[in-house]
C-alpha positions, 0 to 999 in steps of 0.5 A, a space after each residue: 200411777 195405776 188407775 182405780 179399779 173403775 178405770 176399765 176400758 171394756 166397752 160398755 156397749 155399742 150403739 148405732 144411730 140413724 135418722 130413724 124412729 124404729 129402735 131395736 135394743 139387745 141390753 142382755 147380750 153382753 157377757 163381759 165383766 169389768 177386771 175387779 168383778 172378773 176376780 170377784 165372781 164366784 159363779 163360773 162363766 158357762 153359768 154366767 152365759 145360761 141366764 144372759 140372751 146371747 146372740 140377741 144383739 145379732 138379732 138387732 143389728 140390720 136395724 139401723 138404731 139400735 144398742 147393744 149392750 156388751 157388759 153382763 147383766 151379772 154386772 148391772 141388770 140394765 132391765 131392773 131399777 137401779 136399787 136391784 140393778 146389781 144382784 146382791 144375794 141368790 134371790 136376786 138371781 135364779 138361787 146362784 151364789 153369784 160372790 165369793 164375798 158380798 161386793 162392798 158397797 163402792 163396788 155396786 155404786 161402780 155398776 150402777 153409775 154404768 146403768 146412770 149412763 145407759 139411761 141419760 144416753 139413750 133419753 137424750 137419743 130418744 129425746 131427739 127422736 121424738 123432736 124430729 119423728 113425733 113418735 118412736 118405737 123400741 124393740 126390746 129384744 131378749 131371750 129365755 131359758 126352757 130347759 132349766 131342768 137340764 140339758 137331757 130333760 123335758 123343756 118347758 110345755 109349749 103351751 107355756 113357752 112360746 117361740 116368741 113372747 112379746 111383753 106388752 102389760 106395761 105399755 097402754 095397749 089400746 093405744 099402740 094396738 095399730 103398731 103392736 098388733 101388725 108387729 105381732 102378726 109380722 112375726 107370726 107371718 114370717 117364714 123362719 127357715 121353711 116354717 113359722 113360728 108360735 108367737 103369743 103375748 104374755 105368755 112367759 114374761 109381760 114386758 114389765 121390764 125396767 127398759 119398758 117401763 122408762 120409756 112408757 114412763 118418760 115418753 107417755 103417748 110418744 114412746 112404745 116399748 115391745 118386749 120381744 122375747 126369744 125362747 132358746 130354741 136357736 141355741 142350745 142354752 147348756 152349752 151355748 152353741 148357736 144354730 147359726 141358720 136360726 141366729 141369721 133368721 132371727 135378724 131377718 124376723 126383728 128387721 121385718 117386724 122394724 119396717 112393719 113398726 116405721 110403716 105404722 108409724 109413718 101410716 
């Protein structure tokens, strides 16, 4: 008897565990779709790639916790609640038409029982973290766009679009100021092949994500989510072609601003 359309043996994401209170996330790197979406998606795969943050689960991987995702946001959104998780209408995401036909309501059900999962996996992970450490920090790492208006236009000011934003509104800042503030100056401080790099906080995005706001929310003076948001600059976000040299420097950059995050933690 053949599977149901759910049965779908792409990996939803991968995670790696250690005996660590430092976790670094990449929930936007995936690009896949499971087989009944693949045929359902109107909107074409380069399109796709535009609005995901590829190469940011390269960015997280010398950290010993972390997860990254494989499936598209244009499947689930894992950083919205799970009522929006699933993009239904252009509104919901930057004006695309993402449908060749609105997805029934069993299809969206589908995506959203793989944001269910998500959840319950990682509150059980980070529920034992804080048996074991007390408290845990999360590097929830992203990118965006700044070139929206085409490939040959201007980007967005600088002054607007930051090398790196970090997202910190929904997170009660005075209290983790001792972690997120030497975090922020890890990364300003660090030499991103022979230069440094602009790093301001809540320029472009605040972090109110829903990964940040689940962990301020279940982990009240235990947890510590920092969005850390990439603009594009290590790629080219019309063709998708990473600068290799950057990606690899990314990793060194999100590796040193982990041991800053255990440091202070462990201080």
């Amino acid at each position: 008897m053949p599977h149901a359309p759910f049965h779908d043996l792409t990996p939803w994401w991968t995670q790696q565990r250690s005996d660590d209170c430092v976790i670094a996330t990449a929930i936007h790197d995936g690009h896949g779709l499971r087989a009944e979406l693949a045929d359902a998606v109107a909107l074409p795969a380069a399109e796709r790639l535009r609005e995901e943050d590829p190469f940011t689960g390269d960015a997280v991987r010398d950290v010993p916790s972390h997860v990254i995702v494989h499936r598209s946001r244009f499947e689930v959104d894992l950083n919205r609640a799970i009522d929006e998780a699933v993009y239904r209408t252009p509104d919901q995401c930057w004006g695309l038409q993402l449908w060749k036909a609105p997805p029934a309501d069993a299809v969206v059900e589908r995506s959203r029982a793989l944001h269910r999962a998500f959840y319950a996996q990682l509150a059980h992970w980070l529920d034992d973290v804080v048996a074991v450490h007390g408290r845990f920090v999360l590097l929830d790492v992203h990118s965006y766009n700044h070139r929206r208006d085409g490939a040959d236009a201007a980007p967005t000011p600088p002054e607007k679009a930051p090398e790196i934003n970090i997202g910190s509104a929904s997170m009660p800042r005075a209290q983790w100021a001792h972690v997120v503030d030497p975090v922020m100056a890890s990364m300003a401080a660090f030499e991103f092949l022979g230069r440094r790099l602009d790093v301001r906080e809540n320029v472009a995005f605040q972090g109110r994500g829903e990964l940040a706001r689940f962990i301020h929310e279940r982990y009240p003076g235990t947890g510590c989510a920092i969005a850390i948001e990439f603009k594009k600059f290590y790629m080219d976000e019309w063709t998708g072609e990473p600068d290799r040299a950057a990606v690899d420097a990314m990793r060194g950059l999100i590796r040193a601003a982990a041991d800053v995050a255990r440091e202070r933690l462990h201080g």
